[in-house]
LODORO-214373 format. One record per residue (C-alpha): x, y, z; residue in one letter. Coordinates in steps of 0.5 Angstrom, whole numbers, padded with zeros to 4 digits, always signed. Example, Ala and Ser with C-alpha at 12.3 -4.5 7.8 and 13.67 -1.06 7.14 Angstrom:
% LODORO-214373
+0025-0009+0016A/+0027-0002+0014S/
% end
This chain:
% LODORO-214373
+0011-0019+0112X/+0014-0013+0108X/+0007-0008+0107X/+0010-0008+0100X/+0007-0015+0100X/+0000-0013+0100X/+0000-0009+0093X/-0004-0011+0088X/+0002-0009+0084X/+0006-0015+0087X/+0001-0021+0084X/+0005-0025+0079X/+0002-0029+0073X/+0003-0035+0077X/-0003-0034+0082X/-0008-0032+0077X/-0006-0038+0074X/-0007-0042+0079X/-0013-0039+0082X/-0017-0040+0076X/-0015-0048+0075X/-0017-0048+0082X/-0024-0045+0082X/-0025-0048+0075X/-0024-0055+0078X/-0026-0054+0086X/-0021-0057+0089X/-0013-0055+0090X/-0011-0062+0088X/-0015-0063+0082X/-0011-0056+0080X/-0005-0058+0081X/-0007-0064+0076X/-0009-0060+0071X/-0002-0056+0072X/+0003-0062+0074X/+0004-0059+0081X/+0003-0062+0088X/-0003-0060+0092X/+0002-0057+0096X/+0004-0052+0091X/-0003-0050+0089X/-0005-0048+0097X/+0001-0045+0099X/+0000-0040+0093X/-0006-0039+0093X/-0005-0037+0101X/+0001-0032+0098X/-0004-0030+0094X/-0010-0028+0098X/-0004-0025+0103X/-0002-0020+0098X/-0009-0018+0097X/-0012-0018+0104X/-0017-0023+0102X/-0021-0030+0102X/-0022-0032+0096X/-0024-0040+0098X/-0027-0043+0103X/-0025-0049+0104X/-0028-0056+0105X/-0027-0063+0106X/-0029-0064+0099X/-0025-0059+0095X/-0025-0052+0095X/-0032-0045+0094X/-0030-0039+0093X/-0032-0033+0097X/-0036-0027+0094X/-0029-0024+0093X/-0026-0029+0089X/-0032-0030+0085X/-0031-0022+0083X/-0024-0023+0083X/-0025-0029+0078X/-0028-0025+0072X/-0022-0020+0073X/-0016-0025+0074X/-0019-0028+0067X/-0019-0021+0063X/-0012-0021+0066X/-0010-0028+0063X/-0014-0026+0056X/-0010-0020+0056X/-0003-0022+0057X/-0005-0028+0051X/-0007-0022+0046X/-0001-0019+0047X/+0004-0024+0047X/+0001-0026+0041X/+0001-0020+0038X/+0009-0019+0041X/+0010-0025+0037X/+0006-0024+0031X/+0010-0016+0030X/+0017-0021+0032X/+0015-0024+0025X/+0013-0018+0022X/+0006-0022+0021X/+0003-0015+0024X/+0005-0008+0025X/+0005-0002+0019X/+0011-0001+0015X/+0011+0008+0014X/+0013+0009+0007X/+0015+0016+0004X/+0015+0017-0005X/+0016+0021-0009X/+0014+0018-0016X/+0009+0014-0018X/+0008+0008-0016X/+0001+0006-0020X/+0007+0001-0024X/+0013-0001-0024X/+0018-0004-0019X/+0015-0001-0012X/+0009-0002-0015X/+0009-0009-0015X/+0014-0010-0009X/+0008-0007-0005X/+0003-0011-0008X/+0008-0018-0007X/+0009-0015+0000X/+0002-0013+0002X/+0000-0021-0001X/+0004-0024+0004X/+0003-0020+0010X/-0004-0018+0010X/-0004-0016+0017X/+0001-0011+0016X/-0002-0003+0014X/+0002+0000+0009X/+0002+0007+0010X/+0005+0012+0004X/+0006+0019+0005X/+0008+0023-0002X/+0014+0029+0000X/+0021+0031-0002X/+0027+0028-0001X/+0029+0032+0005X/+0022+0032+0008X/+0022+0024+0008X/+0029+0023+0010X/+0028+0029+0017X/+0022+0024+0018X/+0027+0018+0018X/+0031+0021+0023X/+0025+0023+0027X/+0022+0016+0027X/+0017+0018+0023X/+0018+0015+0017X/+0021+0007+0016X/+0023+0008+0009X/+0023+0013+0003X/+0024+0010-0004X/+0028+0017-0007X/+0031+0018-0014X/+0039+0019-0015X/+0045+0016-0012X/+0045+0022-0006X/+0049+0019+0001X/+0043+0022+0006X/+0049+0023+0013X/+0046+0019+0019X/+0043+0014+0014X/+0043+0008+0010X/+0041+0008+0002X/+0041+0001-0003X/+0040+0001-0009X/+0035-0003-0012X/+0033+0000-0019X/+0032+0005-0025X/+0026+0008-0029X/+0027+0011-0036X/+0025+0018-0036X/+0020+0020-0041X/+0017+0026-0044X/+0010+0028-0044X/+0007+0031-0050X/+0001+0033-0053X/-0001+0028-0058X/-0001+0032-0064X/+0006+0035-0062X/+0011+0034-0069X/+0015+0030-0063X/+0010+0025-0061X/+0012+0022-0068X/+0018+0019-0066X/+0020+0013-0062X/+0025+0017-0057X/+0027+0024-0057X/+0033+0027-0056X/+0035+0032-0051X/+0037+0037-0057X/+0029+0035-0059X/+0027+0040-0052X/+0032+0045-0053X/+0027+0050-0055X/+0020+0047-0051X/+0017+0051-0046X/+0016+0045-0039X/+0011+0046-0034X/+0012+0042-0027X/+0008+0041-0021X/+0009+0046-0015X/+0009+0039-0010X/+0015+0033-0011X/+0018+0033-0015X/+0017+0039-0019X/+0023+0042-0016X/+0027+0037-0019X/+0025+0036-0025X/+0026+0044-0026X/+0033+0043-0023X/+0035+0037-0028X/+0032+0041-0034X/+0036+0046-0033X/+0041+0042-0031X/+0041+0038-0038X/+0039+0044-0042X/+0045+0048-0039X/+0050+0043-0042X/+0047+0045-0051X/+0048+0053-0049X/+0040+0053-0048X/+0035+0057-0041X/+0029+0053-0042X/+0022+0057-0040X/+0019+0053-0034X/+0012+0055-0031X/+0011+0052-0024X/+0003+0050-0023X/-0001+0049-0017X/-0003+0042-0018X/+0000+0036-0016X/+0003+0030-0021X/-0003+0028-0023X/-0007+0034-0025X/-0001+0036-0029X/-0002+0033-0035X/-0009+0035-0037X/-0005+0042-0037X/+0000+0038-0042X/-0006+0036-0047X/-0008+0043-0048X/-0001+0045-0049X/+0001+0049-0044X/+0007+0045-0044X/+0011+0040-0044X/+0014+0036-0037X/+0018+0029-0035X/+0015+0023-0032X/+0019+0017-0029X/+0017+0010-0033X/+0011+0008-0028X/+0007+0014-0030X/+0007+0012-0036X/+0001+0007-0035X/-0003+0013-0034X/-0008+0012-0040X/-0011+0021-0040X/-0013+0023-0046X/-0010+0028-0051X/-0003+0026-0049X/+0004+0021-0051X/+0010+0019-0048X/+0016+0018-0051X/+0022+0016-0047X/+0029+0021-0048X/+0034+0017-0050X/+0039+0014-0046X/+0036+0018-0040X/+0035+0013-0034X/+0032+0015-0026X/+0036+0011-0020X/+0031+0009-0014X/+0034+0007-0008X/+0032+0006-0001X/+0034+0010+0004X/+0032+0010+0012X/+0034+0009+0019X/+0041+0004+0021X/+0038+0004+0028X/+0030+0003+0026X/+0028-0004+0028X/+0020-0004+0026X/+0021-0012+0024X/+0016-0010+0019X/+0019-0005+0014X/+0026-0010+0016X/+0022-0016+0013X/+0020-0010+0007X/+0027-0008+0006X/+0029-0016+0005X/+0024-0017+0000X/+0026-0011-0004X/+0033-0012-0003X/+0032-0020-0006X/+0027-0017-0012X/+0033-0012-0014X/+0038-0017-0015X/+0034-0023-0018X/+0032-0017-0023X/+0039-0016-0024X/+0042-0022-0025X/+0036-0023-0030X/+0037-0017-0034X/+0045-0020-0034X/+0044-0026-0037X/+0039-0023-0041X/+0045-0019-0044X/+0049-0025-0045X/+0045-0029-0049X/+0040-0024-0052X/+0033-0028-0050X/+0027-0024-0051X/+0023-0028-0045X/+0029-0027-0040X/+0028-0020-0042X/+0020-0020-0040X/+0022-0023-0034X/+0027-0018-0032X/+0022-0013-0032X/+0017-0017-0027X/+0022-0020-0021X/+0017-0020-0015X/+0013-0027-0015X/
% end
């Protein structure tokens, strides 16, 4: 016999399964039963077994079979094996159906409302054992985090192609202006961009202050106009209160627009919408954030043909269901 044999290493599942069927019922023939096998195949892999361990684990009687002290320890250990081995198999099978596992989610906007807001809670319902994990950043944080495996996906603004990346489009957020309430443009319905022309802005010095200064500059640049921006030290949300005592005025995409702070209004820029788009690794195969990814991709396009059949006929409640397209 090989002296690799010996090793412990070299002990299959078989024999701890027959080993335990026949201590259970004391007797090789009542185990080979209970497994549709022979005697014979059970008293030969238990011999094999005891072989590659270098011990008796049965005495064997007339009557059936005992264990020896060796295999009475050994039977505890071979069972812990065993419940071991089911977990996770289990738990394999269960990531395979993206029953379990974490989805790592990078953002950059709100999501207190809006499509991601609902795609994660439609997704959370129906998968209640998978961890959603959302890390706040910028555009080229979140995609060298995508590259390195770091992050699953980044739900990013703009229609930006990402080299070593795969982007879907899945849908767009009105832009709006926020104002103190008693602001003279807080009495329209809309503003203009010609309205901001000569309105000093505040942004965040986290994401996405820098873009929201760069898109400022940008829309403002084509009416002849340098806008004052001052960069605060405080993140998205405590921005605004900042706004309510009139240090100046900034933009926010539509979902944060649920954010009910006293002192303060918005009111949407005419014409003015924000693309989102998914963006992540091809070569990523977390069933979890495939599952994810499937689900927004599917919410997209339901609210699209919504929103067509919606400009066809002009119904007012294909409307309101265009606005919720996740179940």
């Amino acid at each position: 016999m090989k002296e690799t044999a010996k090793f412990p290493d070299s002990i299959e599942f078989r024999h701890l399964r027959y080993f335990i069927a026949a201590a259970e019922h004391g007797s090789f023939r009542k185990a080979g039963s209970s497994l549709g096998l022979s005697q014979s195949a059970i008293s030969r892999c238990i011999a094999d077994l005891e072989d590659r361990m270098g011990a008796s684990l049965f005495h064997r009687h007339a009557w059936g079979v005992s264990q020896t002290f060796a295999g009475q320890r050994f039977l505890h250990r071979a069972r812990r094996a065993i419940k071991t081995i089911d977990e996770g198999a289990h738990e394999v099978a269960a990531a395979g159906r993206s029953e379990q596992g974490r989805v790592r989610i990078g953002i950059y906007s709100s999501i207190a409302s809006g499509f991601l807001a609902k795609l994660l809670a439609s997704y959370g319902r129906s998968h209640k054992d998978v961890r959603i994990e959302l890390i706040d950043g910028n555009p080229a944080e979140h995609v060298a985090a995508i590259r390195q495996f770091r992050l699953d996906v980044a739900f990013l603004t703009g229609d930006r192609e990402w080299p070593g990346c795969d982007r879907a489009p899945l849908w767009s957020e009105r832009v709006f202006v926020v104002l103190p309430d008693l602001h003279p443009l807080a009495a329209l319905d809309e503003v203009m961009w010609r309205d901001l022309a000569d309105e000093p802005f505040i942004v965040s010095e986290a994401a996405p202050g820098q873009e929201i200064h760069d898109h400022l500059v940008r829309e403002l640049a084509d009416l002849g106009r340098h806008p004052e921006i001052q960069v605060q030290s405080v993140g998205r949300d405590n921005l605004l209160p900042l706004v309510a005592i009139g240090q100046g005025l900034t933009l926010v995409s539509e979902a944060m627009t649920v954010a009910a702070l006293p002192d303060i209004t918005y009111r949407p820029i005419a014409g003015e919408m924000l693309p989102f788009s998914a963006v992540w690794s091809p070569a990523n195969d977390n069933p979890s954030f495939r599952r994810l990814l499937s689900m927004a991709k599917a919410a997209s396009a339901k609210a699209a043909k919504l929103r067509q059949a919606a400009s066809q006929i002009g119904a007012s409640d294909v409307l309101l269901r265009s606005r919720d397209p996740l179940p």
